[in-house]
C-alpha positions as a Markdown table, in Angstrom:
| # | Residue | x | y | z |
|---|---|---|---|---|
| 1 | Unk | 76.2 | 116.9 | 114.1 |
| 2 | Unk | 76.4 | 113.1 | 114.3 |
| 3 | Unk | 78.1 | 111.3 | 112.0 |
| 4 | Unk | 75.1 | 109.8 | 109.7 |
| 5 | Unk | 73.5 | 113.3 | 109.9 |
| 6 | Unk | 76.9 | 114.9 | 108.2 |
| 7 | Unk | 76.8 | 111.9 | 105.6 |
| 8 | Unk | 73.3 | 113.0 | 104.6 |
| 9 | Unk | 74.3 | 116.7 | 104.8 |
| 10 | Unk | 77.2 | 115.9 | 102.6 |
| 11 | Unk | 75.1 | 114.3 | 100.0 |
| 12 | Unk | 76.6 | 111.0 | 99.6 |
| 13 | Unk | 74.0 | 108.8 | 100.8 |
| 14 | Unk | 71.8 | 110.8 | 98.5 |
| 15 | Unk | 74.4 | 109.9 | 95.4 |
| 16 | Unk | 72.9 | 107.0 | 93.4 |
| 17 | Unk | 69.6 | 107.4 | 94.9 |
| 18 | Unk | 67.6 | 106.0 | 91.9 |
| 19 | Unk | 69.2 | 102.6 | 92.3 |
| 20 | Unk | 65.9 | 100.7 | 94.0 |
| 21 | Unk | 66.4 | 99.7 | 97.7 |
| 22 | Unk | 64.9 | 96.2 | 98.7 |
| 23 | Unk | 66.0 | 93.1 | 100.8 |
| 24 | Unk | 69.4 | 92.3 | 101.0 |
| 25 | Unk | 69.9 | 89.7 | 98.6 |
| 26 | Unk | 67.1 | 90.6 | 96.1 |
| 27 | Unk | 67.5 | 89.5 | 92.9 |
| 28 | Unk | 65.8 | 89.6 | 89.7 |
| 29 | Unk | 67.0 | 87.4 | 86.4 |
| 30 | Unk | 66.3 | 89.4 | 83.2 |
| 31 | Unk | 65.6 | 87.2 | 79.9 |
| 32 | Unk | 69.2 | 86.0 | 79.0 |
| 33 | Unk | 69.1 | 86.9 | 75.6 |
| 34 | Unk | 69.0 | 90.4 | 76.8 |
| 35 | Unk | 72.7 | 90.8 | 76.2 |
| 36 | Unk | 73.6 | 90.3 | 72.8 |
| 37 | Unk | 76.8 | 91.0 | 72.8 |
| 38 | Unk | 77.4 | 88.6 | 75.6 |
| 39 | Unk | 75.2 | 85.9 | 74.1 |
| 40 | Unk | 77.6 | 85.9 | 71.0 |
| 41 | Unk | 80.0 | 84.6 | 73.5 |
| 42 | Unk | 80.6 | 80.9 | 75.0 |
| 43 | Unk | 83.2 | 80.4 | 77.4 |
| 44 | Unk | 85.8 | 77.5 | 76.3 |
| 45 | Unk | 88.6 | 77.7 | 78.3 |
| 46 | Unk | 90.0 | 78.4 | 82.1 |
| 47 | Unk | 92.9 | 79.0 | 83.5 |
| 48 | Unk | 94.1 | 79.7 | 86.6 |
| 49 | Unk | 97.6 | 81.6 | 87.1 |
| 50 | Unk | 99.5 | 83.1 | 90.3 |
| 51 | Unk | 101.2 | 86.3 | 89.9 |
| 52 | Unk | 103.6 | 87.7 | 92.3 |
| 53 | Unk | 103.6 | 90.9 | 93.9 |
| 54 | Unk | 105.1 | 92.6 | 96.7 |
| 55 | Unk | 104.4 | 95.3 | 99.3 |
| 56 | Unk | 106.7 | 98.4 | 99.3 |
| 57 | Unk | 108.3 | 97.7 | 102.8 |
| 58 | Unk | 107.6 | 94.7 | 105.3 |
| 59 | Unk | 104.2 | 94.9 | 106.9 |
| 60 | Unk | 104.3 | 93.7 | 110.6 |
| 61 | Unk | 102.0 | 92.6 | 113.4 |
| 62 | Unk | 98.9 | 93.6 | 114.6 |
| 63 | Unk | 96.9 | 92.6 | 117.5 |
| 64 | Unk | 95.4 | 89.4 | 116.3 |
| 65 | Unk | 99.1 | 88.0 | 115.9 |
| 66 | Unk | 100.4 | 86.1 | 118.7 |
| 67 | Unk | 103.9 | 85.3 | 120.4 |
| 68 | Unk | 105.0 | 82.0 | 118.8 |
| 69 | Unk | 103.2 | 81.7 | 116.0 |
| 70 | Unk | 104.7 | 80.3 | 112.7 |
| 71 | Unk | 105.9 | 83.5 | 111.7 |
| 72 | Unk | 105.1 | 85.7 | 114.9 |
| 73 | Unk | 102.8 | 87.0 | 113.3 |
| 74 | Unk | 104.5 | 89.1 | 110.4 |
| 75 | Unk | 102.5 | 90.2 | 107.1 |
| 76 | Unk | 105.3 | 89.6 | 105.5 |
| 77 | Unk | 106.5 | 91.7 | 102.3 |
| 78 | Unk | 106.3 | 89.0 | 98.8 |
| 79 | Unk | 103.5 | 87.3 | 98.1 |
| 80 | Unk | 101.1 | 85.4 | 95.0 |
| 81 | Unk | 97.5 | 85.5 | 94.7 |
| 82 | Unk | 95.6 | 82.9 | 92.6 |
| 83 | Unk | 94.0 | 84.2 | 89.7 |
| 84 | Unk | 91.2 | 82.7 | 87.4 |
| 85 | Unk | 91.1 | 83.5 | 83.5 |
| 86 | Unk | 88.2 | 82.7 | 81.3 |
| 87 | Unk | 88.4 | 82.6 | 77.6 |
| 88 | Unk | 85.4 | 82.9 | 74.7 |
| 89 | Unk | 84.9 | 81.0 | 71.7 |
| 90 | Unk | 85.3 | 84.8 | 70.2 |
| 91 | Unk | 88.9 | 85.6 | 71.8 |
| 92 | Unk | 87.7 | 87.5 | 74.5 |
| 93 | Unk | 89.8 | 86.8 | 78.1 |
| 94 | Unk | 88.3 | 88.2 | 81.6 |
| 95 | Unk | 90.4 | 87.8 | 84.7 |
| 96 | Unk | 90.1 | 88.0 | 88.3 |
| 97 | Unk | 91.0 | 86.8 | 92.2 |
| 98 | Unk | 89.5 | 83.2 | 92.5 |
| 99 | Unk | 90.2 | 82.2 | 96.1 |
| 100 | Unk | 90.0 | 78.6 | 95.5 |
| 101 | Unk | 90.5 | 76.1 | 92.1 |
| 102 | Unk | 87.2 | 74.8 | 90.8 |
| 103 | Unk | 87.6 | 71.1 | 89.6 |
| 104 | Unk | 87.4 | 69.8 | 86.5 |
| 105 | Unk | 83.8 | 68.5 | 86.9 |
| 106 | Unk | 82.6 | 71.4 | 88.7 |
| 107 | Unk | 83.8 | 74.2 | 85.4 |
| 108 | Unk | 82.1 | 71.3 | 82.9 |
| 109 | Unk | 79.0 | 71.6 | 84.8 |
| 110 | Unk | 78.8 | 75.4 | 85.5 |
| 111 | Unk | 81.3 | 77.2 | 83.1 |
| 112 | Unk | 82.2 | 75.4 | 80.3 |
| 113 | Unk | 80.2 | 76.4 | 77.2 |
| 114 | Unk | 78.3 | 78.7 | 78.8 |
| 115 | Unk | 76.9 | 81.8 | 77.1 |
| 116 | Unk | 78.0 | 84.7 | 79.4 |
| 117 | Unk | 75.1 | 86.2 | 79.3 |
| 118 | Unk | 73.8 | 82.7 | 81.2 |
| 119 | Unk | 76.5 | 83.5 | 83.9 |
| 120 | Unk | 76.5 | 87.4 | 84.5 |
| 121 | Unk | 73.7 | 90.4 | 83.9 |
| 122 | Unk | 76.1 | 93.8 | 83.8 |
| 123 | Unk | 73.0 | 95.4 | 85.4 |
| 124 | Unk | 72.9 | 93.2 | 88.4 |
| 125 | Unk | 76.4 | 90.8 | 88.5 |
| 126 | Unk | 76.5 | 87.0 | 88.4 |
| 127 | Unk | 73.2 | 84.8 | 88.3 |
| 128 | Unk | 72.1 | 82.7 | 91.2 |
| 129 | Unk | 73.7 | 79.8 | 89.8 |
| 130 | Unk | 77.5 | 81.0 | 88.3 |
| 131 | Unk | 79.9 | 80.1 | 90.9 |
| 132 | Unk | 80.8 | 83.4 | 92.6 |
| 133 | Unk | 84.7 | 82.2 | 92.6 |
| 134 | Unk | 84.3 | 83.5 | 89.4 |
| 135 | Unk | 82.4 | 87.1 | 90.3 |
| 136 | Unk | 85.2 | 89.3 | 89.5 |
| 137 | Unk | 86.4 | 87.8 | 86.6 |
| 138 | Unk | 83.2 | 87.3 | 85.0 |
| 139 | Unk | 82.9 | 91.0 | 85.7 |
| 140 | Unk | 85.5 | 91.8 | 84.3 |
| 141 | Unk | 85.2 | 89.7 | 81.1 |
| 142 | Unk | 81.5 | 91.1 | 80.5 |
| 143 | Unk | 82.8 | 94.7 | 81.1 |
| 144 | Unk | 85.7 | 93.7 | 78.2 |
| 145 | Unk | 83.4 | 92.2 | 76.0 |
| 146 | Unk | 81.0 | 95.1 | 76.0 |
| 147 | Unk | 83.9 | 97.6 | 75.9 |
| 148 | Unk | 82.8 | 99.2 | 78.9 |
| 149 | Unk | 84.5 | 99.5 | 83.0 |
| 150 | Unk | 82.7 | 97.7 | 85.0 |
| 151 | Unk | 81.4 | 100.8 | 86.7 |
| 152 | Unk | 79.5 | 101.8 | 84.0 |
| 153 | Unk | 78.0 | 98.4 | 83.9 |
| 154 | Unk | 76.8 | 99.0 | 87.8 |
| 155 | Unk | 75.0 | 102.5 | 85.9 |
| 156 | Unk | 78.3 | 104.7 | 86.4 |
| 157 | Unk | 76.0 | 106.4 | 89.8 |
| 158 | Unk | 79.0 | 107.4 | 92.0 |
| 159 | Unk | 81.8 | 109.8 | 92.0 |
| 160 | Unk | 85.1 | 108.7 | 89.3 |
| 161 | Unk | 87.5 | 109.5 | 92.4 |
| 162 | Unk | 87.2 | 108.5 | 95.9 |
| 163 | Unk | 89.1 | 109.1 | 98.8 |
| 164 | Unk | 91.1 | 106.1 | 99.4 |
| 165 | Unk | 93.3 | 105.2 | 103.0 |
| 166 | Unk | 96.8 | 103.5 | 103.2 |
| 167 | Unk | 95.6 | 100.1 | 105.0 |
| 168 | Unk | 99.3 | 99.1 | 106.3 |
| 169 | Unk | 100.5 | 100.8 | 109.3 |
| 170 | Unk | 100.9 | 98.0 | 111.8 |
| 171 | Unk | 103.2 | 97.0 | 114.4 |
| 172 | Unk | 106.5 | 97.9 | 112.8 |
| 173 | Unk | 108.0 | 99.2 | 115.9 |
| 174 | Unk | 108.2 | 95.4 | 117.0 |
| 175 | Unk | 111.5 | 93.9 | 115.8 |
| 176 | Unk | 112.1 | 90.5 | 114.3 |
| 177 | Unk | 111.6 | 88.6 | 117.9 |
| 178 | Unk | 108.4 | 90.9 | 118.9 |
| 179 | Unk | 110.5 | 93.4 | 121.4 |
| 180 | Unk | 109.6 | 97.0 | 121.0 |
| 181 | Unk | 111.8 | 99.5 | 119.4 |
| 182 | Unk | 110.9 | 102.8 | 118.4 |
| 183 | Unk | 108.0 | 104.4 | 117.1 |
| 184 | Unk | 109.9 | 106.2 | 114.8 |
| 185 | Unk | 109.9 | 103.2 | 112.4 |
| 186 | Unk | 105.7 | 103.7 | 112.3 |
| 187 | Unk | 106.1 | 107.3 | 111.8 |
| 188 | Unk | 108.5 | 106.7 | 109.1 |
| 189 | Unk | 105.9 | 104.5 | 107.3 |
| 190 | Unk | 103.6 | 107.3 | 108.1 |
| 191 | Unk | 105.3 | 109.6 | 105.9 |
| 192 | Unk | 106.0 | 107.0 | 103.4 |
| 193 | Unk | 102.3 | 106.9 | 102.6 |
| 194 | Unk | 101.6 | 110.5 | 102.6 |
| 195 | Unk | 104.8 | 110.6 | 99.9 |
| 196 | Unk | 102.5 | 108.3 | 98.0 |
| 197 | Unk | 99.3 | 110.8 | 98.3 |
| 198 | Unk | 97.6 | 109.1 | 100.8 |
| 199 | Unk | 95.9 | 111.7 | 103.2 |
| 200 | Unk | 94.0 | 109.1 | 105.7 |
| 201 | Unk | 96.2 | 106.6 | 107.5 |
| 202 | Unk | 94.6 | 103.6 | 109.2 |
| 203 | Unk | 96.7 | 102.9 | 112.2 |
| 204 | Unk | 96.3 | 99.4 | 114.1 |
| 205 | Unk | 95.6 | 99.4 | 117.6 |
| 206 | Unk | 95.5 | 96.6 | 120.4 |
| 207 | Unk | 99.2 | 96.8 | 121.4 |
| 208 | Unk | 98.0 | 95.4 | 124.9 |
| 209 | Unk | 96.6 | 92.5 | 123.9 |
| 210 | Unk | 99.7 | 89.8 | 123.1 |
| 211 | Unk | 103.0 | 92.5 | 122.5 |
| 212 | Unk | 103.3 | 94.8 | 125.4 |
| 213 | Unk | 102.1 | 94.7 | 129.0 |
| 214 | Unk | 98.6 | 96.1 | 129.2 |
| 215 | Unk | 98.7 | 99.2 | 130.3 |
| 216 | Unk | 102.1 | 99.7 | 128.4 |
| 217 | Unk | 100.7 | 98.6 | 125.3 |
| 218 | Unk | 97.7 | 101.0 | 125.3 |
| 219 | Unk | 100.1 | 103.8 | 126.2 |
| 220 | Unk | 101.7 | 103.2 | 123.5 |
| 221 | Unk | 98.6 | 103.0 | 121.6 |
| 222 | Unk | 97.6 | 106.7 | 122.5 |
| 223 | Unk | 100.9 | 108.2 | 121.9 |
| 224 | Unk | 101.6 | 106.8 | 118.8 |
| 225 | Unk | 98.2 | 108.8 | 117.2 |
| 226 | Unk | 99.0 | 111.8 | 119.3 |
| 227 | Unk | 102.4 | 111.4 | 117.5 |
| 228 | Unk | 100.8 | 110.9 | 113.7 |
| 229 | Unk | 98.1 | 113.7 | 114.8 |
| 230 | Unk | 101.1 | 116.2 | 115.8 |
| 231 | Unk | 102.9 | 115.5 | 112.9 |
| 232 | Unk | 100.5 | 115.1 | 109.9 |
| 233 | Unk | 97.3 | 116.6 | 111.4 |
| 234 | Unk | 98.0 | 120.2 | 109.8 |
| 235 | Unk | 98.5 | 118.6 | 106.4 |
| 236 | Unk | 95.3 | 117.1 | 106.1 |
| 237 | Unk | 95.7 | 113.5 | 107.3 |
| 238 | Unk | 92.7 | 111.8 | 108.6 |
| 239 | Unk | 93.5 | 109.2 | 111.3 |
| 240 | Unk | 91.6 | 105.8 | 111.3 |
| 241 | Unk | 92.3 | 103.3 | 114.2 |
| 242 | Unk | 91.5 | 99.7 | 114.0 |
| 243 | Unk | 92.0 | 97.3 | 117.2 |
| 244 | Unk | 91.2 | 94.3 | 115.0 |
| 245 | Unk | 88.9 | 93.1 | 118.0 |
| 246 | Unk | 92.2 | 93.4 | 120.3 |
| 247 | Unk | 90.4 | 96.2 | 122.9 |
| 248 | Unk | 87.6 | 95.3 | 125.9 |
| 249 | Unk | 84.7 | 97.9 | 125.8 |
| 250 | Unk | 86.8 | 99.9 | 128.2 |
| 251 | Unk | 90.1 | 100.0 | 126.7 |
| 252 | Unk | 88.7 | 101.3 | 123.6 |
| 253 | Unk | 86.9 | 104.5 | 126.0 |
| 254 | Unk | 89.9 | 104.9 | 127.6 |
| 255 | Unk | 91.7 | 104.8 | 124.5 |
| 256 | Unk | 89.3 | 107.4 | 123.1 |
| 257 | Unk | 89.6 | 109.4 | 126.1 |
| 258 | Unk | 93.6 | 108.9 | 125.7 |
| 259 | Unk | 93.3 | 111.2 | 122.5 |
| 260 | Unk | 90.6 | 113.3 | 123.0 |
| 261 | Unk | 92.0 | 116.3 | 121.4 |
| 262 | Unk | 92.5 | 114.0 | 118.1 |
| 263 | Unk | 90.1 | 113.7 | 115.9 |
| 264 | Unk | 89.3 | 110.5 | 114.7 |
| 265 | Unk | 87.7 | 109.5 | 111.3 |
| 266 | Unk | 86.6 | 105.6 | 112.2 |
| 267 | Unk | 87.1 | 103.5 | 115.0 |
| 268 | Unk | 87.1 | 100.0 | 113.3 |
| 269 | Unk | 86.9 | 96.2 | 114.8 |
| 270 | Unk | 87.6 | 97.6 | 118.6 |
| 271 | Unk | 86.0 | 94.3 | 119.6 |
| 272 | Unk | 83.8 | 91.4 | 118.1 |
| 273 | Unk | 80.6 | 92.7 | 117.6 |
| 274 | Unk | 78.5 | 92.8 | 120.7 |
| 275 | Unk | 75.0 | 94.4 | 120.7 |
| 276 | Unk | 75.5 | 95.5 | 124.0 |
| 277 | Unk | 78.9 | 96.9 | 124.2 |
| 278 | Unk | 77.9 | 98.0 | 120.9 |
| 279 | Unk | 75.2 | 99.8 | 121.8 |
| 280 | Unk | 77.2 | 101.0 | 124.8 |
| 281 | Unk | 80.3 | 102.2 | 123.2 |
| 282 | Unk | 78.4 | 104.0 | 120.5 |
| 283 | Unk | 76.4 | 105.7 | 123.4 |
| 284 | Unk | 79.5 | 106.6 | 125.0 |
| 285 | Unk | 80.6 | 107.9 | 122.0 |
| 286 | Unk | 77.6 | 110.2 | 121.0 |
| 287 | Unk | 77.7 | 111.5 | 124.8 |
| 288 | Unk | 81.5 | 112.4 | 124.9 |
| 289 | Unk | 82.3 | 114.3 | 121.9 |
| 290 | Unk | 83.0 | 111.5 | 119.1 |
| 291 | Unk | 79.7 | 111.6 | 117.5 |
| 292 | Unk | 81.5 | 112.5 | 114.0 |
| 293 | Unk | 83.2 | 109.1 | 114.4 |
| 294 | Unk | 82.4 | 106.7 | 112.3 |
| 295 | Unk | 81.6 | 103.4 | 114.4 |
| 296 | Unk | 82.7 | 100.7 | 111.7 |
| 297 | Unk | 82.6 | 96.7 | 111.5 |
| 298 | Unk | 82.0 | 93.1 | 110.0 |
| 299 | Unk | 85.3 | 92.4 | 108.3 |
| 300 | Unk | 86.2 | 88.8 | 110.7 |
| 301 | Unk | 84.4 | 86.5 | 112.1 |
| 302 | Unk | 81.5 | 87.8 | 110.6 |
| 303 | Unk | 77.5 | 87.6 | 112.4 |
| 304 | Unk | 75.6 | 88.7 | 109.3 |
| 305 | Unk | 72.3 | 89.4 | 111.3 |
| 306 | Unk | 73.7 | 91.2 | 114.0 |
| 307 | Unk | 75.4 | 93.3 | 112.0 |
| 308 | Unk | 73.0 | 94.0 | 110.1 |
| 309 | Unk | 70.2 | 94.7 | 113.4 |
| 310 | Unk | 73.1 | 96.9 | 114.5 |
| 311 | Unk | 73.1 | 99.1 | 111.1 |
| 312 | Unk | 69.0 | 98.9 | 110.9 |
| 313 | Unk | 69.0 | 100.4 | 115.0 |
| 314 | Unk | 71.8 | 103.2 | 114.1 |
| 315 | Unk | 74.2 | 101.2 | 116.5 |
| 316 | Unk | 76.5 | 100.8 | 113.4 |
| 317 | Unk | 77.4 | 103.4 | 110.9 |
| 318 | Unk | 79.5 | 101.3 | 108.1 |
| 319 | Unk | 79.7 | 97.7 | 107.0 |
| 320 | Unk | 83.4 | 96.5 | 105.7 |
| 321 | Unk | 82.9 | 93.0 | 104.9 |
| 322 | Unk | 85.8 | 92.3 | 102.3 |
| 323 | Unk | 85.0 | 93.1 | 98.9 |
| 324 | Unk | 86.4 | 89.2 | 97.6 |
| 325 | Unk | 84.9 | 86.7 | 100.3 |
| 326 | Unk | 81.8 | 88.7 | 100.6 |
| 327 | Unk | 82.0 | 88.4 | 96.6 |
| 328 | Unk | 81.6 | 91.6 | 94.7 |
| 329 | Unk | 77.9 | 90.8 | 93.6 |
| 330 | Unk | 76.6 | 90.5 | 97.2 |
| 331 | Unk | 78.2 | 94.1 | 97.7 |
| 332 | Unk | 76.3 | 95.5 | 94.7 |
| 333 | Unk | 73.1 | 94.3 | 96.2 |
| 334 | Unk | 74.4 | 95.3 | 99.6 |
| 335 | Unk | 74.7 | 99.1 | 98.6 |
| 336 | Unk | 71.4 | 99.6 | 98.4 |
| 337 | Unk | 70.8 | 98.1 | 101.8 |
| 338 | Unk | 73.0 | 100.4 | 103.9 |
| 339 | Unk | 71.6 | 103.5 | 102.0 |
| 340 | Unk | 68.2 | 103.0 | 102.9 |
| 341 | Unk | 69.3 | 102.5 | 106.7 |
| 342 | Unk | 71.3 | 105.6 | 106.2 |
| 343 | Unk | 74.7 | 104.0 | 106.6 |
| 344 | Unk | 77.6 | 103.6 | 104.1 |
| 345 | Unk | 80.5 | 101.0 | 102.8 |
| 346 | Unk | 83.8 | 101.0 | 102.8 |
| 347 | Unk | 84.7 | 96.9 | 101.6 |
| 348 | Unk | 87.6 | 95.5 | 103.5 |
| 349 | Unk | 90.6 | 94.9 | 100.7 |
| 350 | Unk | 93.6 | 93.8 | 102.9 |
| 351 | Unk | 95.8 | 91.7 | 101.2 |
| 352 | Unk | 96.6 | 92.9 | 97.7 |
| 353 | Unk | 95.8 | 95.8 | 95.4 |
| 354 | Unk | 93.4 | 93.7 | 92.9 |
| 355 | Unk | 90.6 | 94.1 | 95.5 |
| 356 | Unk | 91.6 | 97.7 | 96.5 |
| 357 | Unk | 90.2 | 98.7 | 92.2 |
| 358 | Unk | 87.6 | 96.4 | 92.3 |
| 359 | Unk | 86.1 | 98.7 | 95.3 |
| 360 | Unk | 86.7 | 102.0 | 93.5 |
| 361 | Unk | 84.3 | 100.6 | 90.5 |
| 362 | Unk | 81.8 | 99.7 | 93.6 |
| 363 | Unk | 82.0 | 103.0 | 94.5 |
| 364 | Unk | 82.1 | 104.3 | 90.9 |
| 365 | Unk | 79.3 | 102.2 | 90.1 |
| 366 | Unk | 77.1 | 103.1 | 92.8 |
| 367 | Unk | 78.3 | 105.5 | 95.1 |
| 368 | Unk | 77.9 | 105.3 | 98.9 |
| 369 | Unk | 81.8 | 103.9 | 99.2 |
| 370 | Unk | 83.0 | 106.5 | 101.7 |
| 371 | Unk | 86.4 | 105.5 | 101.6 |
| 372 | Unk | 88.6 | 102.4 | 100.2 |
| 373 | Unk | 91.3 | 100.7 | 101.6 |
| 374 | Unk | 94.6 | 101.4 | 100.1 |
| 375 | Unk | 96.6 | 98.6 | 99.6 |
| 376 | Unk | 100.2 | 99.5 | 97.6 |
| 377 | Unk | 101.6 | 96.6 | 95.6 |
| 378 | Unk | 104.0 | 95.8 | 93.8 |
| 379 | Unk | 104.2 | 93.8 | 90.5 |
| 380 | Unk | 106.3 | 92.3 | 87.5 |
| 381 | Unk | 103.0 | 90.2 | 86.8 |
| 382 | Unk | 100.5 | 92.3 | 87.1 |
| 383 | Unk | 99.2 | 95.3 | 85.2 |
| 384 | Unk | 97.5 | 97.6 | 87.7 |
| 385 | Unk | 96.1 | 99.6 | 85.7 |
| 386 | Unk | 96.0 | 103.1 | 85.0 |
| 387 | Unk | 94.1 | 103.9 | 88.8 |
| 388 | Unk | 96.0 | 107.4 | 90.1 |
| 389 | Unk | 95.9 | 108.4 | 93.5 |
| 390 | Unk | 95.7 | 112.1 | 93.6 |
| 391 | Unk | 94.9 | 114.8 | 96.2 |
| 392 | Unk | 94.3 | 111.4 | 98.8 |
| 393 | Unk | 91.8 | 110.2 | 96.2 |
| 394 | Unk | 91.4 | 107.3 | 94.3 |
| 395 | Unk | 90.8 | 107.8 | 90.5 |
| 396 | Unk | 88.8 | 104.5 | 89.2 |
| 397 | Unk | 90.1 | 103.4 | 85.3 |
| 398 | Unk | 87.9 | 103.8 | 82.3 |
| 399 | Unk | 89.5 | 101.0 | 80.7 |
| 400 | Unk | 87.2 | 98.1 | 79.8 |
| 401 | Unk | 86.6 | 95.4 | 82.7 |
| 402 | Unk | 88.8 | 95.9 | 85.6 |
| 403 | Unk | 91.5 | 97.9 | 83.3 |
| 404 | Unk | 94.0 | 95.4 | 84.6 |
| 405 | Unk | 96.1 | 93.0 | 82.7 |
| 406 | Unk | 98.0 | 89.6 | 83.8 |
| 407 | Unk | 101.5 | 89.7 | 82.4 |
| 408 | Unk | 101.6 | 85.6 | 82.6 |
């Protein structure tokens, strides 16, 4: 049974199925005073705020980072992530990631004493002309206002829990200067995660392309899942592997062929997307026992159309643009996109856990998420939530908005 085949099978393309389909970016504008509630509302203030978090343990390389780079390439351990908060006239406060500072002149001529029901519709997200730097947070202050998570705002379609993936096993066998050690320090992350109650580990690939010799480096590629797989495959791990475009077309076969007796759940970024080693890998695949893979891409670097002929054809099988720079309004009208071409979503969320709970109301909301990256932070600043991981699934909050809180 090939992978889209099992989805169907499985019923979760069919979940949500009375969300219309249509063109990608479709969208319609109700009346604005269709929102009462939110038109009782004008926003008078912003602020923007950057709360620190941290990663449980140092997060290391992975193919895309490069001998003698600033930091060789580490993900590092602390970091801050920029935050936008808008306040009402009423007293109502929404918050959420804002990649970049709007000016001054730019909230005075788009935010500032607005009616929120002018900047969002909880049926459909932000209008054509709110500034999606503020899509989360306008999400979340509409979902706050109306006492409601925001994944009963997207029509509450998909499941409350959703199997979620730790999204930080890297290169941690590389020391401080790049020189291999032991793969004992992965495996010990490894089991770190499943401690937490993760029960899919994405492992990152591409060893050969700037750390190890070639042929070394994807040695060490195929024994480090036969290692995982040995170790966690009887407890109900799922492994994911993600070359973040660090394989040729042939390494990744030969990879594949490296670990044939492993099963694998996705095989993400291999390489850039290609239509024809695209279409040639995912022939390959289908013809040699890895039709149950998931054939996944579109997080870097992104071609829009092509990935999107490549879904359309059957050539792709999941789309993980990330859930912020994509904006989580283009997602919602995304959805129904990949279910009509019988493909699903997982949104990229590397970089902090904000974006890992914004997915699980996506998926909440609307179903067709199959999995969501896991990313375990850390936080004095920051009210996560209430979100539990339990049984390797993801249980989305019920608390108004994003049920998170700023603690600054």
């Amino acid at each position: 049974m090939n992978r889209r085949k099992f989805i169907i099978n499985t019923g979760l393309l069919t979940c949500g199925a009375n969300i219309a389909t249509g063109d990608l970016f479709a969208q319609e504008n109700p009346p604005a005073t269709q929102h009462a509630d939110l038109s009782d509302h004008r926003i008078d203030k912003v602020e923007y705020v950057s709360p620190k978090y941290h990663y449980p343990r140092l997060v290391g390389r992975n193919s895309k980072s490069t001998h003698g780079s600033r930091d060789d390439g580490i993900h590092g351990q602390y970091h801050d992530v920029q935050c936008v908060k808008l306040y009402t006239d009423q007293g109502a406060m929404g918050w959420g990631r804002a990649k970049k500072r709007l000016k001054d002149n730019e909230l005075q001529k788009t935010v500032l004493g607005k009616k929120v029901n002018e900047l969002i519709i909880p049926e459909k997200g932000i209008r054509d002309d709110a500034h999606r730097l503020l899509d989360p947070a306008l999400h979340d202050l509409a979902g706050v206002i109306l006492n409601k998570p925001v994944y009963k705002m997207l029509g509450a379609h998909g499941p409350k829990a959703t199997s979620v993936y730790s999204g930080m096993i890297y290169f941690d066998e590389l020391d401080a200067d790049g020189k291999p050690t032991s793969l004992d320090k992965v495996m010990k992350n490894c089991q770190w995660d499943y401690d937490y109650g993760y029960r899919k580990f994405k492992v990152k690939l591409g060893r050969s392309k700037n750390w190890y010799p070639h042929d070394e480096g994807l040695a060490t590629d195929i024994k480090l899942i036969k290692m995982i797989h040995d170790e966690f495959g009887d407890k109900g791990v799922d492994i994911l592997v993600d070359a973040n475009d660090g394989y040729s077309l042939q390494d990744t076969i030969d990879f594949l062929k490296g670990v044939e007796d492993v099963p694998i759940y996705w095989v993400e970024e291999p390489f850039h997307e290609d239509l024809k080693k695209s279409r040639a890998l995912k022939k390959w695949m289908m013809a040699n026992g890895r039709e149950n893979t998931i054939y996944c891409d579109g997080e870097a670097n992104i071609d829009y159309p092509l990935i999107e002929k490549m879904i359309i054809e059957g050539t792709l099988d999941m789309h993980l643009t990330d859930i912020a720079n994509y904006g989580f309004t283009r997602w919602r009208r995304l959805i129904p996109f990949l279910r009509k071409h019988k493909a699903v979503a997982s949104p990229h969320a590397w970089g902090d856990m904000l974006k890992t709970h914004y997915i699980s109301h996506l998926s909440a909301g609307l179903g067709n998420v199959l999995t969501i990256e896991g990313v375990t932070c850390i936080s004095d600043e920051i009210d996560f939530g209430d979100y539990k991981i339990k049984d390797g699934k993801l249980h989305v909050s019920n608390k108004p908005g994003f049920g998170m809180k700023l603690l600054i």
